[in-house]
N, C-alpha and C positions, 0 to 999 in steps of 0.2 A: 314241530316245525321251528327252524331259525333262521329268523330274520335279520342282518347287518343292514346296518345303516352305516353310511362313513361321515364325519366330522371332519372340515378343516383346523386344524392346530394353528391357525393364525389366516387372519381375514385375507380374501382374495386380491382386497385391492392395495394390499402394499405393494411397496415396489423397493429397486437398490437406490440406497441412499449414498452419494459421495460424499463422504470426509475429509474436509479441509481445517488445516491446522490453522489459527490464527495467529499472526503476527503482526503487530505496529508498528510505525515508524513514524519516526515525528518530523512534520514537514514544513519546511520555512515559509513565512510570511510570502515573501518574496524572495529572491536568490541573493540579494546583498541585505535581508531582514538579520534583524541579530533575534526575532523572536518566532519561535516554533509552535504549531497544535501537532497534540496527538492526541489518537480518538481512545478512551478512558472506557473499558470494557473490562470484565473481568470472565468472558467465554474465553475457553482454549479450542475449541473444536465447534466448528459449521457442519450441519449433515443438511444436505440438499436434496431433492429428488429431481428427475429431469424432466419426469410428468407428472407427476402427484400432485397435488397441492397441499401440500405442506413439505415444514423443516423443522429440524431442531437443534436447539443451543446446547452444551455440553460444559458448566463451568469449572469440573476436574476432569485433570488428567486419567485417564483410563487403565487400569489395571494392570489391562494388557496393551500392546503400543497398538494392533491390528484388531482386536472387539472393544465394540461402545455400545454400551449398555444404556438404555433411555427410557423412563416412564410414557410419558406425553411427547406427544409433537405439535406442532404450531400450524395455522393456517397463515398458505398466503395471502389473504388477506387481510393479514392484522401482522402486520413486517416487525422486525427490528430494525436497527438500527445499521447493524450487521447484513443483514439480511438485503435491505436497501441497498446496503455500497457494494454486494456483488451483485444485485442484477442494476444497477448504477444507473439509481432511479433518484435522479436529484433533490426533485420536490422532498420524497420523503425524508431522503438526507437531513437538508434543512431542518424538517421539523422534528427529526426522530434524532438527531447525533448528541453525543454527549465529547464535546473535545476538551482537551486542556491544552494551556497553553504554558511554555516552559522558555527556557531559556537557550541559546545557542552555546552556554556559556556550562552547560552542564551535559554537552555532547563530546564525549571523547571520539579521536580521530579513528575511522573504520571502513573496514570494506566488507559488504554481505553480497554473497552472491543469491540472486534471487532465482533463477532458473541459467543455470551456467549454456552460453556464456553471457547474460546478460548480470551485471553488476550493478551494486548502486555504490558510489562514494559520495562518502559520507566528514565535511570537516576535515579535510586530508589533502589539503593544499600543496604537501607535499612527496605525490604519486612518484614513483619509481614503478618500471615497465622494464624486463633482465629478456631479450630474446637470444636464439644464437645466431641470428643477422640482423642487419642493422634495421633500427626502426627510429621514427623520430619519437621522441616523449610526449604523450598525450596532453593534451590541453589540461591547467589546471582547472578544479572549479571547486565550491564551496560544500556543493552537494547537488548531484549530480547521477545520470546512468551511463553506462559505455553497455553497448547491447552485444558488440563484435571483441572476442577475444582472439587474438591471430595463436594458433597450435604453437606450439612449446616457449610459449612467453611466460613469467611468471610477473605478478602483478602484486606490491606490495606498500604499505604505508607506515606509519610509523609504530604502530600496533601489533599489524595483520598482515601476514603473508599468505598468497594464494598460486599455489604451485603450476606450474605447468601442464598442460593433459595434452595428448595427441588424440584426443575425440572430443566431438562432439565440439569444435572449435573450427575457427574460421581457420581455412587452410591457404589460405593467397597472403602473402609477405606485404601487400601492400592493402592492409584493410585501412577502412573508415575509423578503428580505433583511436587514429594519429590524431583525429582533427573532428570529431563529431559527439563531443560528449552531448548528452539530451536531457531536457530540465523538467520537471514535474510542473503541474500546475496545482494550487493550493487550492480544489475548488469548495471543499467546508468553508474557507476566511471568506472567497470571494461570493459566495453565492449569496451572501447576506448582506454586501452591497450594492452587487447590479443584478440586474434584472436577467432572466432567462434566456431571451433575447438576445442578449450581448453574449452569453455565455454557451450559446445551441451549439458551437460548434466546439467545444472541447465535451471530452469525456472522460470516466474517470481513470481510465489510464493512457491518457492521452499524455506526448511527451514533444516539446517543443526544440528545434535545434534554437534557439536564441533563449533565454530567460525572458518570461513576460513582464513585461514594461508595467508597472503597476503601481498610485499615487494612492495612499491609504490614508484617510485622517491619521493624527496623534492617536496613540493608545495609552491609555489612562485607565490602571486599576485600580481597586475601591476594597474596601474589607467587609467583612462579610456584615457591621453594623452600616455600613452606607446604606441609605435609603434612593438618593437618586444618583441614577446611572446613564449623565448624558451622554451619546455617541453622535458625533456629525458625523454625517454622509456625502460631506463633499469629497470627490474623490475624482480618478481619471482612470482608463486603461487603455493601452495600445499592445 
């Protein structure tokens, strides 16, 4: 007599993991700040599940562009860093982030398209917009999103040109591109001066049409024999 028995080749309760590539970008103090954080990671690749609990970090690039190979996975309950800013859970932010902070002065002028047509400019004060009817020229800013690209504009800076597409674009001649750039908020810098409270209502990819109004002590850095590290907290925000 024979008897089969069947074996699963891998436990029942996995599930499909999404793969998100990482990318940083380094974000001013405030929008007339000449000083930037960016968050200091060396992951290339986030794998998420949508019900599992867990994820995992990937710090090389993958062999292949579409398989990722991984030992171990993480629980959500013990986050990263990474982890935290996408399901943009603040507390942990604070206590888990590793930023650096850099200068404005080592940002060359650019334009990344982030999910076209939403842009971010970048140091590029001086935007050039090419339609074949007339449009007014976009508002300049320092650094900045434009989320409406109107169909067959081409959108360029001193660096970087970004051609024209007749999809997946705004198709009205008269969009909000002219007059609506949108401004990030820094909330790694700010969260470690005000309180939660003041801060409930933005989120992490929350986008204000004005630049936030915002009074920072002096910043004052120290080498790494410095033993004390005063910071005041007097501060303001509107």
């Amino acid at each position: 007599m024979c008897v089969t028995v069947k074996f699963p080749l891998s436990p029942t309760f996995l599930d499909f993991l999404h793969a998100y590539t990482v990318t940083t970008f380094p974000v001013p103090f405030h929008n007339d700040s000449s000083l930037f954080t960016i968050l200091f990671t060396s992951v290339h690749h986030l794998l998420i599940s949508d019900s599992a609990p867990y994820f995992a970090e990937l710090n090389q690039q993958p062999p292949v562009f579409d398989k990722f190979s991984f030992d171990t996975v993480r629980s959500r309950v013990r986050p990263t860093c990474l982890f935290a800013l996408f399901e943009d859970v603040a507390q942990q932010i604070k206590s888990l982030y590793n930023f650096q902070v850099i200068s404005s002065t080592t940002l060359v002028p650019d334009l990344y398209v982030l999910n076209y047509p939403e842009i971010l400019i970048r140091n590029a004060p001086n935007l050039s917009v090419s339609c074949p009817y007339s449009l007014l020229t976009p508002n300049s800013c320092f650094y900045c999103f434009y989320t409406i690209i109107p169909c067959g504009c081409s959108v360029s800076t001193p660096l970087t040109f970004l051609p024209p597409r007749m999809t997946h674009c705004n198709s009205t001649s008269d969009s909000p591109f002219t007059t609506l750039p949108q401004y990030p908020v820094n909330l790694a810098l700010v969260h470690h001066f005000f309180e939660n409270d003041t801060l409930g209502t933005f989120s992490g990819d929350t986008l204000l049409t004005q630049p936030l109004s915002v009074q920072l002590p002096p910043m004052k850095f120290f080498n790494p024999s410095t033993t004390n590290w005063p910071l005041h907290t007097t501060l303001a925000i509107s």
